[in-house]
C-alpha positions as CSV (number, residue, x, y, z in Angstrom):
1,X,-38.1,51.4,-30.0
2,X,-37.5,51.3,-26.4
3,X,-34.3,51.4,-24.6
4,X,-35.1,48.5,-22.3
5,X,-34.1,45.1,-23.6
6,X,-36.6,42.8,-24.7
7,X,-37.6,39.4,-25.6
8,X,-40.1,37.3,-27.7
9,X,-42.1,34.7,-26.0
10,X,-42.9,31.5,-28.2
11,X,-45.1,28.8,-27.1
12,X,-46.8,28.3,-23.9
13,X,-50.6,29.0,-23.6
14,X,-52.2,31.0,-26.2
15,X,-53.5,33.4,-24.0
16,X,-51.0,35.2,-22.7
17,X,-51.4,38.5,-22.6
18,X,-47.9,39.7,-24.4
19,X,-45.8,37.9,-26.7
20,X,-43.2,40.8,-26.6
21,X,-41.9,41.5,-22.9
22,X,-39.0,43.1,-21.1
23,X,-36.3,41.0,-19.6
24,X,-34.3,42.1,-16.9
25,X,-30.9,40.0,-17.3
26,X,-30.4,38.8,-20.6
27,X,-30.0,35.4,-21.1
28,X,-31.8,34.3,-17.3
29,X,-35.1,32.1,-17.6
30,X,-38.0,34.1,-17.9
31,X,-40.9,33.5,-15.5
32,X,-44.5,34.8,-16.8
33,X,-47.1,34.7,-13.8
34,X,-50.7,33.4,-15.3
35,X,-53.6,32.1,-13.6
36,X,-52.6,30.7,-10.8
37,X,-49.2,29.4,-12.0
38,X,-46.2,30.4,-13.7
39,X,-45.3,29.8,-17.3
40,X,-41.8,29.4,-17.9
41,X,-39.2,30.3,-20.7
42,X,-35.8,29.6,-21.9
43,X,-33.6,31.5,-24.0
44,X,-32.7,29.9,-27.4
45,X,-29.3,30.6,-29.7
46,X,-32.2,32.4,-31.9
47,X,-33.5,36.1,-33.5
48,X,-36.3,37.6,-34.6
49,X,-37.4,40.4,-36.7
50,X,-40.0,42.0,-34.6
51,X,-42.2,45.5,-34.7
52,X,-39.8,46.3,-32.2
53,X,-37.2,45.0,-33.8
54,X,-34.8,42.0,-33.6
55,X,-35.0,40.3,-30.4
56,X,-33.4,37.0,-28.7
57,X,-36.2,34.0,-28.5
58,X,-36.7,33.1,-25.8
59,X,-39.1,29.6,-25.8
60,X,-41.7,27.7,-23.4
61,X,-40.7,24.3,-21.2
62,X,-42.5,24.0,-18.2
63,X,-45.6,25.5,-16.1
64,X,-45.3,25.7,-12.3
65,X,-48.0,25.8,-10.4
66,X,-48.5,28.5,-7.3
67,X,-49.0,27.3,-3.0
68,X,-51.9,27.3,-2.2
């Protein structure tokens, strides 16, 4: 397992690309740029046993849209 910390995304659109992604300040909103717009996560009181091991769960609440 990597050194970086990580998170696991749940909800949101199924497509997104990674379910498992690296956060840069632990705890902060997450913000996951797809098509055209911005799907947004929180961080929940939660674990879970991933393949990368146990991470903090961080879940979906909102989609912003991007100008223009």
């Amino acid at each position: 397992m990597s050194d970086k910390a990580k998170a696991l995304l749940e909800g949101g659109p199924d497509d997104l690309p990674d379910r498992i992604v690296p956060i840069t300040v632990s705890g902060a909103d997450l913000k996951i740029e797809l098509r055209n717009g911005y799907e947004h996560f929180r961080r929940t009181d939660r674990l879970s046993d991933t393949p990368e091991g146990r991470l903090p769960v961080y879940e979906w609440w909102e989609r912003t849209e991007m100008p223009g």
